[in-house]
Backbone as CSV, one residue per row, in Angstrom:
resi,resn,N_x,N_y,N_z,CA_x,CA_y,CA_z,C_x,C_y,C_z
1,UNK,111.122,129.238,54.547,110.639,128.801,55.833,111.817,128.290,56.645
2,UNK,112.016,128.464,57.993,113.453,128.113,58.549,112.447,127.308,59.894
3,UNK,113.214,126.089,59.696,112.522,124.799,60.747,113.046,124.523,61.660
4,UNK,112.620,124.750,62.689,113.056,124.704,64.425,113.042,123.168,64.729
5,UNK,113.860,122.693,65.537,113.711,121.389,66.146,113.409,121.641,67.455
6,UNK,112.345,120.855,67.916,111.508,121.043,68.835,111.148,119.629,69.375
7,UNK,111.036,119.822,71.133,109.804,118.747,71.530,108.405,119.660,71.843
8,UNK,107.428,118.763,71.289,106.059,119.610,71.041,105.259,119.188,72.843
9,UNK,106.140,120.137,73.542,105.588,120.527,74.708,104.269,121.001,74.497
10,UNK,103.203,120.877,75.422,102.010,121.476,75.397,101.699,123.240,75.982
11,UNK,103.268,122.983,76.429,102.833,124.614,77.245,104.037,125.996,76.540
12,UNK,104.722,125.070,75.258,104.970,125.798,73.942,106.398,126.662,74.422
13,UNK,107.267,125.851,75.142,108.682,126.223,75.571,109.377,124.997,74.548
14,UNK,109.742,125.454,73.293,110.576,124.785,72.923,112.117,124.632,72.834
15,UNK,112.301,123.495,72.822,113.753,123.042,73.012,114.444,122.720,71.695
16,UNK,115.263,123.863,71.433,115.987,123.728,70.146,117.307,122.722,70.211
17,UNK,117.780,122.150,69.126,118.303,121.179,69.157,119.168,121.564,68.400
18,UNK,120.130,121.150,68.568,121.872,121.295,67.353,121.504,121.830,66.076
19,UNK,121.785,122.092,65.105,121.634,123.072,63.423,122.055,122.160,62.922
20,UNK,123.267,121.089,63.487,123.649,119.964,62.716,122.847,119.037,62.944
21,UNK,122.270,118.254,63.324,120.831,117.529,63.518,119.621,117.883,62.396
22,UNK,119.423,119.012,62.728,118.510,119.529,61.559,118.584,119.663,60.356
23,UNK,120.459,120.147,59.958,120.848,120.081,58.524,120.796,118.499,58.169
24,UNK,120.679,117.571,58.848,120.923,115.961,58.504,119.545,115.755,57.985
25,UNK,118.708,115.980,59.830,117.553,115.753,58.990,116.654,116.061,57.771
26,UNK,117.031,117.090,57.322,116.293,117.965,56.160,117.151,117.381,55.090
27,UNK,118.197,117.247,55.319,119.139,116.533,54.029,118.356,115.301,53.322
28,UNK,117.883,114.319,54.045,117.989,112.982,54.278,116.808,113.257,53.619
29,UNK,116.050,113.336,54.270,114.051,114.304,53.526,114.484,114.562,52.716
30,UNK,115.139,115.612,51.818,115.384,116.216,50.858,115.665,115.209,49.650
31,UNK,116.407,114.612,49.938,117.128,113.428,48.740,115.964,112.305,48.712
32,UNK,115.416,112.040,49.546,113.923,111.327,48.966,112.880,111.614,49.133
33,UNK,112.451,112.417,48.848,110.939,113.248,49.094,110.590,113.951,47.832
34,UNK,110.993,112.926,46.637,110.734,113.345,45.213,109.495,113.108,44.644
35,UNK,108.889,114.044,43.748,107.079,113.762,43.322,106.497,114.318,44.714
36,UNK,104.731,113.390,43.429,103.578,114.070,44.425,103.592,112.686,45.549
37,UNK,102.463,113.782,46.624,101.730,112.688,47.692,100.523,112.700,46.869
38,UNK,100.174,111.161,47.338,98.712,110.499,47.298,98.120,111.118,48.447
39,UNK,96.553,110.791,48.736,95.962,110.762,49.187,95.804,110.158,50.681
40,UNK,96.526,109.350,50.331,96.627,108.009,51.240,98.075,108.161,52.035
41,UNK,98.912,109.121,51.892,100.253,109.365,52.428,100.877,108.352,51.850
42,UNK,100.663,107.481,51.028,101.956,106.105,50.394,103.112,106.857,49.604
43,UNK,103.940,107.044,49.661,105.106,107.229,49.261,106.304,106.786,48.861
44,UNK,106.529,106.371,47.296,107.574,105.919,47.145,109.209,106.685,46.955
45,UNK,110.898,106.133,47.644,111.249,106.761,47.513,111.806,107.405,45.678
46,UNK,111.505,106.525,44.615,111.415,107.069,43.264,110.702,108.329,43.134
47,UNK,110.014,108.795,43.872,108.946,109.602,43.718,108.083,109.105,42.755
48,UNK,107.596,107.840,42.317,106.159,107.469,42.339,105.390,107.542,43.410
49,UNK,103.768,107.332,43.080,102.816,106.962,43.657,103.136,105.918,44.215
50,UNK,102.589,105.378,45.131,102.322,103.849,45.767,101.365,103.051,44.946
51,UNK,101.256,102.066,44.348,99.736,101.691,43.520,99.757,100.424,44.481
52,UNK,99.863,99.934,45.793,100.145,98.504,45.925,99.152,98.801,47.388
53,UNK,97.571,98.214,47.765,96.938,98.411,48.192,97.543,97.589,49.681
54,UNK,97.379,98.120,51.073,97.517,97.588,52.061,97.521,96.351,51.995
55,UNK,98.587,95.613,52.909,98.263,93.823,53.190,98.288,93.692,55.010
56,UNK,97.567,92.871,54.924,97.805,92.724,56.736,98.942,92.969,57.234
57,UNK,99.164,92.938,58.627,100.097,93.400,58.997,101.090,92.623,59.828
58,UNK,102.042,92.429,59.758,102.697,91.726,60.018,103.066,91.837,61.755
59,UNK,103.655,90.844,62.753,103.434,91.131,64.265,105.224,92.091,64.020
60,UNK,105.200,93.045,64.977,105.904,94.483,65.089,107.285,93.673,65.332
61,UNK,108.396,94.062,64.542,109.308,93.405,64.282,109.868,91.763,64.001
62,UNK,108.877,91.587,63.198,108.986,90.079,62.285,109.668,90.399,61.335
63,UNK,109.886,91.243,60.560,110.668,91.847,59.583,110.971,92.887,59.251
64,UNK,112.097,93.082,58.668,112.697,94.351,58.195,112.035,94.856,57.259
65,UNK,111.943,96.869,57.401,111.219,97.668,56.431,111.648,97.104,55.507
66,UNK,112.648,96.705,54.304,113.004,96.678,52.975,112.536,94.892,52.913
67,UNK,112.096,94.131,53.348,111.036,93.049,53.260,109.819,93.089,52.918
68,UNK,108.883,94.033,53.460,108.034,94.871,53.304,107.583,95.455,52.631
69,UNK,105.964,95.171,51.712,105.405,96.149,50.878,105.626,97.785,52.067
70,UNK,105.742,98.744,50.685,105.531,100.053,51.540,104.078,100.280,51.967
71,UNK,103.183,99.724,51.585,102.279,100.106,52.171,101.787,99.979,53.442
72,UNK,102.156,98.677,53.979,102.277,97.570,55.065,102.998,98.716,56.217
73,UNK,104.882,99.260,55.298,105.019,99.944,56.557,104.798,101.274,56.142
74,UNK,104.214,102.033,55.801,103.281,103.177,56.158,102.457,102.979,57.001
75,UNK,101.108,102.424,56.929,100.851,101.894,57.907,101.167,101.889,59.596
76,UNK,102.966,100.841,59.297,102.726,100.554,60.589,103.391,101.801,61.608
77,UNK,103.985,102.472,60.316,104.556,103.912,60.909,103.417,105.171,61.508
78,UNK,102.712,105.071,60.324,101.444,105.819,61.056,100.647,105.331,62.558
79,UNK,100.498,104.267,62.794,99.785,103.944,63.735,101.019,104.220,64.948
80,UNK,102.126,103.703,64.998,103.123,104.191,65.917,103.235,105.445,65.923
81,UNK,102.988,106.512,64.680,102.996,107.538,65.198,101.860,108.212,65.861
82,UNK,101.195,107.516,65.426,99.412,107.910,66.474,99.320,107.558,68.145
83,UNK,100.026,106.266,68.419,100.241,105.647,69.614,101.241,106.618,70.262
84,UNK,102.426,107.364,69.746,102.657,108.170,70.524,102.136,109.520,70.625
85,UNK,101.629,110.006,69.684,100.499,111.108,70.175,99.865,110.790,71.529
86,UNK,99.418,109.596,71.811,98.468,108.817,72.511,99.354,109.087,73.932
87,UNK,100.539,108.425,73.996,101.469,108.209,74.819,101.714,109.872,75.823
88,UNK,102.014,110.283,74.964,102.486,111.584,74.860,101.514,112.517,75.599
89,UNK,100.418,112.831,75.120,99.414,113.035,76.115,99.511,112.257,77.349
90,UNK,99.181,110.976,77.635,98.994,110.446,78.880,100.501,110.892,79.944
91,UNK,101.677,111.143,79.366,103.079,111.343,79.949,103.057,112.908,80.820
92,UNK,101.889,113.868,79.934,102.009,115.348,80.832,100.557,115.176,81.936
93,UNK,99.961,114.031,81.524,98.892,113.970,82.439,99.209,113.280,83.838
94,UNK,100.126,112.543,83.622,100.263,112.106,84.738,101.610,112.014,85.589
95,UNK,102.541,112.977,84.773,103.732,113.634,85.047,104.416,112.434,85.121
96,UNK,104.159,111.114,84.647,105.451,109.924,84.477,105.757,109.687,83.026
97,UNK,107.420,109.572,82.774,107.106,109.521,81.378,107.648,108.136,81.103
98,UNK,107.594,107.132,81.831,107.852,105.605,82.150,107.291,104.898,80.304
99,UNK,106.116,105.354,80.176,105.624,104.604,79.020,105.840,105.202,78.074
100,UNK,106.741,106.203,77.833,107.265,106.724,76.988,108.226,105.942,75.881
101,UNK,108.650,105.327,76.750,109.802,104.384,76.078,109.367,103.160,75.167
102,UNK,108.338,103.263,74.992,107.536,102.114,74.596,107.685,102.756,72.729
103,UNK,107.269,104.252,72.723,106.877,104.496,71.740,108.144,105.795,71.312
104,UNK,108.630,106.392,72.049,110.078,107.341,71.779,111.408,106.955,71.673
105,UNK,112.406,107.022,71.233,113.902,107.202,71.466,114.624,108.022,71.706
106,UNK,116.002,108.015,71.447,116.918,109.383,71.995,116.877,109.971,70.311
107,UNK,117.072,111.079,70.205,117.244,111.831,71.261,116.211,112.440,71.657
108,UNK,114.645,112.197,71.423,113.168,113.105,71.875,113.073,112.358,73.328
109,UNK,113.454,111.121,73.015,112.628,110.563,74.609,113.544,111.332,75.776
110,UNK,114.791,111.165,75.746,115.069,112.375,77.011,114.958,113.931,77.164
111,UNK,114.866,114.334,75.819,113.745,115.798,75.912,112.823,115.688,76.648
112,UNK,111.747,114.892,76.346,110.286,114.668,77.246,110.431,114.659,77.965
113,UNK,111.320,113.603,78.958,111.500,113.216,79.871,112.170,114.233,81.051
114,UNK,113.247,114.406,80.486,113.666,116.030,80.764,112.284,116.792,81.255
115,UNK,111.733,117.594,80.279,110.521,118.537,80.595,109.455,118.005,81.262
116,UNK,108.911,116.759,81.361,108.268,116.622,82.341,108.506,116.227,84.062
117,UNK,109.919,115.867,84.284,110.747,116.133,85.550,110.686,117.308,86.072
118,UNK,110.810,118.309,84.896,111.040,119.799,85.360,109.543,120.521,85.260
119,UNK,108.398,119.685,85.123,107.036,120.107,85.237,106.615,119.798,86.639
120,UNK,107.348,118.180,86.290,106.234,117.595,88.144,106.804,118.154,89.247
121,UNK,108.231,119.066,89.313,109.229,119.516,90.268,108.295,120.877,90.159
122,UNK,107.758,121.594,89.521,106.961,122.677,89.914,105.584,121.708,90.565
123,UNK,105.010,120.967,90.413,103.598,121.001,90.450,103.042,120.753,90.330
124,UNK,103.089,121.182,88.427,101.730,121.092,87.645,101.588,119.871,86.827
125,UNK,100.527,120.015,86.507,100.312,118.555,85.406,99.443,119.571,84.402
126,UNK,100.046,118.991,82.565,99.134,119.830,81.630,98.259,118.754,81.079
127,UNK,96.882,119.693,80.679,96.016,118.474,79.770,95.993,119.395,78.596
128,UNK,95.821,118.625,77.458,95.559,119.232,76.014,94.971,118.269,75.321
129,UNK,94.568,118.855,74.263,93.613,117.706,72.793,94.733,118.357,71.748
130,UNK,95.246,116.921,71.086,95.350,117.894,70.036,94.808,116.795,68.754
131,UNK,94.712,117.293,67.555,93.753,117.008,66.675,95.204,116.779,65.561
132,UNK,95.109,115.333,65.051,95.929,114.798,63.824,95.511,114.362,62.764
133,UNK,96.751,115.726,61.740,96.370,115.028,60.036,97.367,114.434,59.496
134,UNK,98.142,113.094,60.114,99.226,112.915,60.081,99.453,111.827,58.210
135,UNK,100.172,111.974,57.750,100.881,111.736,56.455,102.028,110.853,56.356
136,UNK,102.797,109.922,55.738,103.906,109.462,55.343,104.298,110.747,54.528
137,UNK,105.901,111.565,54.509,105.979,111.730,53.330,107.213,111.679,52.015
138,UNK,107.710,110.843,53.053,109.466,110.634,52.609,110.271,109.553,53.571
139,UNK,110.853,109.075,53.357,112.071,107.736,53.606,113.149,107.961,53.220
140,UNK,114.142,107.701,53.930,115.437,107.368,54.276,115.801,106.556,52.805
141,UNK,116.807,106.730,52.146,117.360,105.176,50.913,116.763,104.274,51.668
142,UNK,117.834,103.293,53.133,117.657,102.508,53.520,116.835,102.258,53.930
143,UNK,115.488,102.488,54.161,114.258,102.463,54.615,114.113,102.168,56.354
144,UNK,114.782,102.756,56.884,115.230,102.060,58.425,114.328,103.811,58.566
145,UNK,114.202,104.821,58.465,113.389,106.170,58.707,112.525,106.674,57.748
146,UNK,111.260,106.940,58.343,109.855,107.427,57.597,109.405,108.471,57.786
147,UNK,109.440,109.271,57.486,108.888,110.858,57.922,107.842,110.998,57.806
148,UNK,106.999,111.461,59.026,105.832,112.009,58.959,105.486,113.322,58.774
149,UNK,104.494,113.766,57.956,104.117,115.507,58.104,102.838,115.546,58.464
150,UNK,102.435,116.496,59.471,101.118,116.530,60.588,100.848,118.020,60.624
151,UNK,99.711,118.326,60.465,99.306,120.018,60.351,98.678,119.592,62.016
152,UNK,99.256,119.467,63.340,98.736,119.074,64.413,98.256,120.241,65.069
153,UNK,96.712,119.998,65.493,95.871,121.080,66.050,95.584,120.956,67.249
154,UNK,96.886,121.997,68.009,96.104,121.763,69.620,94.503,122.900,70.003
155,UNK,93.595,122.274,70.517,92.530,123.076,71.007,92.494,123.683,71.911
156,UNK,93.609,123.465,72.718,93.613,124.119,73.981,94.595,123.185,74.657
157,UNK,94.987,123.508,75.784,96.189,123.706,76.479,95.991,123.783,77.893
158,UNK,95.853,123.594,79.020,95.876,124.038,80.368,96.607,123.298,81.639
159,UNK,96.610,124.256,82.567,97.887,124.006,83.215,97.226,123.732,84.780
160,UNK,97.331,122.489,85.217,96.393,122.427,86.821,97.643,122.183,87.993
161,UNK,97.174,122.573,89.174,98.426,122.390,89.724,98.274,120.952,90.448
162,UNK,99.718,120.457,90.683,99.257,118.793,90.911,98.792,118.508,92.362
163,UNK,98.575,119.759,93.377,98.331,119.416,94.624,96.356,119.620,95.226
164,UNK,95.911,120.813,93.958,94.943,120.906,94.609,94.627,120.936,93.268
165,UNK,94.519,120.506,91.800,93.736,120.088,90.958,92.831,121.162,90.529
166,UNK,93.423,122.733,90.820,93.060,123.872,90.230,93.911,124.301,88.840
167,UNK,92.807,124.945,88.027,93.580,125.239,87.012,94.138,126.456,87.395
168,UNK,95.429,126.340,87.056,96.559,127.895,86.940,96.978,128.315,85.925
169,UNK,96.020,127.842,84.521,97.391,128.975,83.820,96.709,127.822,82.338
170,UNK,97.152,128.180,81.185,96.940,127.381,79.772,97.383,128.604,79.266
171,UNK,97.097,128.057,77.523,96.995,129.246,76.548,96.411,128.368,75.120
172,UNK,96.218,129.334,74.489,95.062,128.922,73.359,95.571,128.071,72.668
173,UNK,94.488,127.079,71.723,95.285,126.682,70.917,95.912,127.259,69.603
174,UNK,96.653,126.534,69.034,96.821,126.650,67.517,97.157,125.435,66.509
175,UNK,97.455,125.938,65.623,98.081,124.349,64.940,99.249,125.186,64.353
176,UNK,100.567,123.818,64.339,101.888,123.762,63.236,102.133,122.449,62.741
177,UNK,102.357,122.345,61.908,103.047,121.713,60.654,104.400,120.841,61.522
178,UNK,103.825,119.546,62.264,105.404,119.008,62.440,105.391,117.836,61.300
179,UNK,106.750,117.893,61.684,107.579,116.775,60.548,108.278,115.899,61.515
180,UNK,107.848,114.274,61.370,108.558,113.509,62.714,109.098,112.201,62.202
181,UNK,110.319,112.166,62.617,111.539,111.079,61.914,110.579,109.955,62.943
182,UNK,110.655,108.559,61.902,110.101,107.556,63.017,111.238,106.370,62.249
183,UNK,112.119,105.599,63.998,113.135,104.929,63.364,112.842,103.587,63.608
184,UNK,113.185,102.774,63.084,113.242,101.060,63.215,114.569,100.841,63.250
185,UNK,114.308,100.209,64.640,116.086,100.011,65.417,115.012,98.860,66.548
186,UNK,115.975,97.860,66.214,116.035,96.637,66.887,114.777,95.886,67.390
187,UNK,114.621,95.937,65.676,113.066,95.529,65.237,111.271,96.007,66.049
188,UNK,111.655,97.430,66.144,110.871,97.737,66.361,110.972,99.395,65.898
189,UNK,109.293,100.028,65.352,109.171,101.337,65.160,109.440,102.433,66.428
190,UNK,110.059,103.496,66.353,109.743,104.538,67.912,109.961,106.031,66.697
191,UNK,109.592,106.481,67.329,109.942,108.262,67.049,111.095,108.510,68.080
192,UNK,112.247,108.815,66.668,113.064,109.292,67.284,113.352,110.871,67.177
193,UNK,112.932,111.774,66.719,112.762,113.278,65.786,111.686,114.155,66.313
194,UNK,111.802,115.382,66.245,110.332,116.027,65.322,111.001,117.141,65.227
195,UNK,110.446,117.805,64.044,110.464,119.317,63.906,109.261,119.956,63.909
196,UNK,109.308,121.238,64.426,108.034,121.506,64.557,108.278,122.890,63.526
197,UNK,107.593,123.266,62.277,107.490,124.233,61.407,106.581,125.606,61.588
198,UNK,106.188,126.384,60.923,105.585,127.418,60.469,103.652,127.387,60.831
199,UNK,102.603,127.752,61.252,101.431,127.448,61.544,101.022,126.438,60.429
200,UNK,100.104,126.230,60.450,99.575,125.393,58.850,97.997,125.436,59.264
C-alpha cells in the first residue's frame, strides 16, 4: 500500500506533501505500533493491551502525556480529534478558517487554510457529512504524538456557490483509511498530520 499525505479536502484535490515527512511519519508509527488493538483503541507503546480503565480527565494542559494514565490520554486525543472533524467541517462552511487554530497546527493548519482562501476567492462554500471510526493506534517513545486510524466516510460532498446559495457541482461519497499525527506542544493537544490511505 503506498500512503499519500494529504489535507482531507472535501472536494478531493489533494495536497501532497514532502516523501521526507512521510518517511518520518511512518517511521515513528512503525517503531511503536507493536501487537494487537483492543477494542477500545488503548494502546500501549510495548505492544500490550491497555488493562487500566479510563480516569477523569484532567483540565487540557495540566499535565504532560508521560504523567498520564494512557487511557486518560487516548481519550483526550480522541475527543480533540473529533473536535476537529467538528472544526473542520464548520471552516469549508463558512469559508473562515479562524477557528481552526484552536484545534490544527503547521504544517495541516496552513494547508487548510491555504485551500479554503483559494475556495472563498472562487465563490464557493462546500458542505459534507462525514461519518467517524476513529482509533488510537500508536505513539511516539516520547509520548508528545498519538496516531489516529479512521476508516472516515464521507456521504456526500457538495459544492454551493457563495453568492446565490445554488448548488454547482459535489461528487459522491466514499470512505479512506486516514491516519492523523495529533501533537502536544505547549500544553495543549492539535492535529498536526494526516495521511490519507487506500479506500477501507
Amino acid at each position: 500500500m503506498h500512503a499519500r499525505l494529504v489535507r482531507t479536502s472535501p472536494h478531493g484535490r489533494p495536497c501532497v506533501r514532502p516523501t521526507l515527512v512521510l518517511a518520518a511519519l511512518l517511521a515513528t508509527a512503525a517503531l511503536t505500533a507493536c501487537g494487537q488493538q483492543s477494542s477500545s483503541g488503548d494502546f500501549k507503546p510495548n505492544g500490550s493491551l491497555a488493562s487500566t480503565s479510563p480516569q477523569n480527565d484532567a483540565p487540557a494542559g495540566t499535565a504532560a502525556p508521560s504523567a498520564l494514565p494512557t487511557a486518560q490520554v487516548n481519550k483526550t486525543v480522541l475527543d480533540v480529534y473529533r473536535e476537529y472533524q467538528r472544526v473542520y467541517k464548520r471552516v469549508y462552511e463558512s469559508n473562515d478558517p479562524t477557528d481552526l487554530t484552536t484545534v490544527a497546527m503547521d504544517p495541516l493548519l496552513g494547508q487548510i487554510t491555504r485551500d479554503v482562501e483559494q475556495t472563498k476567492a472562487k465563490g464557493e462554500i462546500w458542505r459534507f457529512t462525514n461519518i467517524s471510526n476513529a482509533k488510537v493506534y500508536a505513539r511516539a517513545k516520547d509520548g508528545q504524538t498519538v496516531y489516529v486510524i479512521d476508516c472516515l466516510r464521507t456521504l456526500a460532498s457538495y459544492r454551493f456557490s457563495a453568492k446565490t446559495g445554488k448548488r454547482i457541482g459535489g461528487s459522491e461519497g466514499a470512505s479512506y483509511l486516514h491516519r492523523t499525527a495529533v501533537r502536544y506542544d505547549a500544553g495543549t493537544w492539535k492535529v498536526s498530520e494526516t495521511v490519507r490511505d487506500d479506500k477501507c
